[in-house]
N, C-alpha and C positions, 0 to 999 in steps of 0.2 A: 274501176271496181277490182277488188282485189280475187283472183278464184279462187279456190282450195282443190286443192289436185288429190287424189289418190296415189298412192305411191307404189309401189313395185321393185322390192328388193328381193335380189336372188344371192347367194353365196356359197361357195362351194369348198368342199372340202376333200385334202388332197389324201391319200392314203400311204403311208409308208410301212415296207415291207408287207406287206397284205394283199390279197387276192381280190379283193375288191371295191367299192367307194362309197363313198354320202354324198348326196345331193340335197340342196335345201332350197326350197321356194316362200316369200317371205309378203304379205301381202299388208298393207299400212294405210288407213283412215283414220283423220282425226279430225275433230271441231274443238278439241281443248290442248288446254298445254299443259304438257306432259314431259317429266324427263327420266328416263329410265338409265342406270348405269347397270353392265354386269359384266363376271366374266367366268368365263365358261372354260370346265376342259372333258372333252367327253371320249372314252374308250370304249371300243368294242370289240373281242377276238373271235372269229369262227361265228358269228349271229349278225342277228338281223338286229339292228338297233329303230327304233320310231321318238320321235319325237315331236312333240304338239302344243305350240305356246299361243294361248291367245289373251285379248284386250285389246289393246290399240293395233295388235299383228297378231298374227298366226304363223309362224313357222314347223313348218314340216320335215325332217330327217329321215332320212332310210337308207339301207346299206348290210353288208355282206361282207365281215371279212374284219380284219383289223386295222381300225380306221383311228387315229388321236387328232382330236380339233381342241387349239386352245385362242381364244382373243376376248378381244373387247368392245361391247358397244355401246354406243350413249347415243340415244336420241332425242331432241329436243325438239316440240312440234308446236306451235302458234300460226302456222297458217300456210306459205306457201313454201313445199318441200324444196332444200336442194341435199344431193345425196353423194357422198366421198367413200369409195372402197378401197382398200388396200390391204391384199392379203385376207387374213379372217377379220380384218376390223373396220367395222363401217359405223361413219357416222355423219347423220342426218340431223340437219339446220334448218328449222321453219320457219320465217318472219311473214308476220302478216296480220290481220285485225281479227283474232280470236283469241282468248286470254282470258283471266280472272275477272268479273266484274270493276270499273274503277269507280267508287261514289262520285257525282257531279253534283257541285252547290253551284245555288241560286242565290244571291245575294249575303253569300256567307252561311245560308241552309240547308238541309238535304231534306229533301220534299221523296213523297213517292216515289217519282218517276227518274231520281237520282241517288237512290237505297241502297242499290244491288238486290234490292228484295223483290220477287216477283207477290205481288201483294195481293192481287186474285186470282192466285192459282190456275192460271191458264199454263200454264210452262212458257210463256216470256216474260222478257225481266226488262224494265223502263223502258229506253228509248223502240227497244224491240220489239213492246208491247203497242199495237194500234191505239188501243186511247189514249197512251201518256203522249199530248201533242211537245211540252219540249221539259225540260227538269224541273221549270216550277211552276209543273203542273204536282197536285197533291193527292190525286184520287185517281189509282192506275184499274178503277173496277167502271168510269164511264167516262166520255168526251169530256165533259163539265172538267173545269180545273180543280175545281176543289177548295180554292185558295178564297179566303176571305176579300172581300171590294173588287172582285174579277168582274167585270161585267153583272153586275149586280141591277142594273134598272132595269125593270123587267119591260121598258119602253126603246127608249133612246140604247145607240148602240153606236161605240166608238171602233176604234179596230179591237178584233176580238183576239189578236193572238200577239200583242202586246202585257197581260199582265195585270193589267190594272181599269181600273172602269175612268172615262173622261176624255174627250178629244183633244186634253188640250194641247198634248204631246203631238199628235198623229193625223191633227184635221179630217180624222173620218168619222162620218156623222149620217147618220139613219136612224130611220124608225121601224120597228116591228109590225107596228100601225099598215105601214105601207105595204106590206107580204098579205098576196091573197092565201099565203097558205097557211097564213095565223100562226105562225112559229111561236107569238107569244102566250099563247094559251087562253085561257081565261082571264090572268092578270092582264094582257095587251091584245084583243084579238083584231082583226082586219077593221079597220076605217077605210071605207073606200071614199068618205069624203074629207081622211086630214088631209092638208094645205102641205106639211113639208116635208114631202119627198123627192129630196132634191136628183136632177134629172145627172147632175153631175157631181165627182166628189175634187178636195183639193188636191192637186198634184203633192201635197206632200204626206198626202194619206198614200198613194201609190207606192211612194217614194219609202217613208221610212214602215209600214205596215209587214210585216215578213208573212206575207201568205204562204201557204204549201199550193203546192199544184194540186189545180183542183178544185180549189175555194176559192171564196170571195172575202174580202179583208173583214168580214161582221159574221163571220162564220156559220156559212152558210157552203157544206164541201158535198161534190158528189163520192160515194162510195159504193162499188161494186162487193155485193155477199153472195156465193153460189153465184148463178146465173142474173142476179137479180141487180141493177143499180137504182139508189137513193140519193135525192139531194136531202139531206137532214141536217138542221140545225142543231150545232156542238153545246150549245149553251141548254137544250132540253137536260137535266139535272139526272134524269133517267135512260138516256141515251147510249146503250152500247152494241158491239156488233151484235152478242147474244138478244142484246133485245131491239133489233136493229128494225123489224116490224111496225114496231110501236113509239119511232124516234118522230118528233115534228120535223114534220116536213116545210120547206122554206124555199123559196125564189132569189137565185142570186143576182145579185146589183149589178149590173152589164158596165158601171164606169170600176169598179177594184176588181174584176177578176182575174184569175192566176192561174189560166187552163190548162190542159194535161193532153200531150200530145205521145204517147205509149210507141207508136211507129219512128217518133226522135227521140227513143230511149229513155223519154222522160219517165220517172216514177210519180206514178197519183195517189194521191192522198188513198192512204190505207193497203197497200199494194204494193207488190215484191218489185224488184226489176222487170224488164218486160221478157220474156223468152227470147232468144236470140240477139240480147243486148249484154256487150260485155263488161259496159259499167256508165252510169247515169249520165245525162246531160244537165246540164244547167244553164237558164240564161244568164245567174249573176253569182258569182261565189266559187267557190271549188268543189267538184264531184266529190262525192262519199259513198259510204256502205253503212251498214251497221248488224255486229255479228248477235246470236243467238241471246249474249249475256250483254246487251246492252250497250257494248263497247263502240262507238266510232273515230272513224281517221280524223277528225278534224280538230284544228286549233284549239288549244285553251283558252275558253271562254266563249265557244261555240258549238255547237252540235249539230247534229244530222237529222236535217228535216227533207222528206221526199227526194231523197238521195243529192241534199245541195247541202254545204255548210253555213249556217244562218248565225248569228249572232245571239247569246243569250239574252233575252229581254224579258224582267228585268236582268242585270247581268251582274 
């Protein structure tokens, strides 16, 4: 995980023929990227000079006497500070995952959750918003994808976080039939006497299904809100954390799941890093982050699911 540091620049100002100095204290936070160039030449004789700049810093000037400062600064800030002074002129280099939003297509389309647009006004934008589960998904206002033939039977359930509805890709196979907690509503509610609920699924449902931590490959995830944790089923059409009360509720499959261990640093499904962790675990892929505008560290043609790099599917 990459940090973002607060920065702490001071500079000081020498005084020639004068009685007394300027001192400046200089204090830098940033979550966007930003480049400022300027250059400054400041006199003062026999007074007291102040000065006070703020937005991404604040710098502060005071002094007595006849003071002349002339230099140049440019700083450029995307994430993690490094900072070079010499003389009056300092300048600060930040590399790191915080930046302009970048669109991510899905099959050559930009879906919701791949816009740059935070499209329910929550103040996150795609991948940083909890519902958009990965870029093609198309409805960033609940779970549900959005996307037309997604998981569309309102019985049968293939892996849910594949893209498309049918096992034939994924050998993951259940019924909604089989949940006593009737995830499927009224269109599919509990059968406590169908026949096929199978006690086991195929290893190549484990194998290629990209669960998040947390879930079960038929999307069935627990999610902590306030104090409060829910197993809810992501396929309820009306399902979000705002109306996180009134999500169906669902029993996950003990042979696909993908659990979430917060004390191994792991990130669970809907949830930050854990406190005292300085950047995710994964059991398969490469650690990631993802900053405020959607942006993640990982490879082209993948993204950042519960702080691991998963492969876009479809891609």
């Amino acid at each position: 995980m990459r940090l973002f540091s607060a920065l702490l620049l001071t500079s000081s100002f020498f005084a020639c023929g004068g009685t007394g100095g300027t001192g400046g204290t200089g204090t830098e936070s940033s979550s966007t990227t930003e480049t400022t160039a300027a250059s400054t030449t400041a006199t003062a004789t026999n007074s007291t000079a102040t000065t006070t700049t703020t937005g991404s810093g604040t710098v502060t000037a005071s002094g007595s006497g006849t003071d002349s400062a002339t230099g140049s600064t440019t700083t450029t800030t995307t994430g993690v500070e490094t900072t070079t002074t010499t003389g009056v002129e300092t300048t600060t280099t930040t590399t790191g995952n915080v930046g302009e939003c970048v669109p991510v297509e899905c099959e050559g389309k930009i879906y919701q959750c791949g816009d740059c647009i935070d499209n329910d006004g929550d103040g996150k934008t795609d991948n940083a918003d909890v519902e958009c589960l990965s870029p093609c998904d198309d409805d960033e206002t609940v779970f549900a994808s959005g996307l037309p033939g997604d998981n569309m039977d309102p019985c049968n359930q293939d892996c849910y976080f594949d893209g498309n509805s049918g096992a034939g890709d994924d050998k993951c196979n259940w019924s909604l039939k089989c949940d006593p907690n009737s995830p499927g509503g009224d269109e599919c509610p509990y059968d406590p006497n169908y026949k096929n609920c199978p006690d086991s699924q195929d290893e190549q449902c484990n194998v290629f299904c990209p669960v998040p931590n947390g879930c079960d490959c038929f999307g069935c995830c627990s999610i902590t809100v306030g104090v409060q944790s829910y197993d809810i089923y992501l396929g309820d059409e009306d399902c979000s954390v705002d109306n996180i009360e009134n999500c169906a509720l669902c029993t996950k499959n003990d042979d696909c799941i993908n659990g979430c261990v917060p004390e191994d640093c792991e990130v669970c499904f809907g949830q930050e890093l854990p406190p005292g962790c300085e950047e995710p675990t994964c059991d398969m892929g490469e650690a990631c982050t993802v900053d405020d505008m959607g942006n993640d560290n990982c490879a082209a043609g993948s993204f950042c699911s519960t702080g691991c790099c998963v492969s876009i599917i479809p891609g």
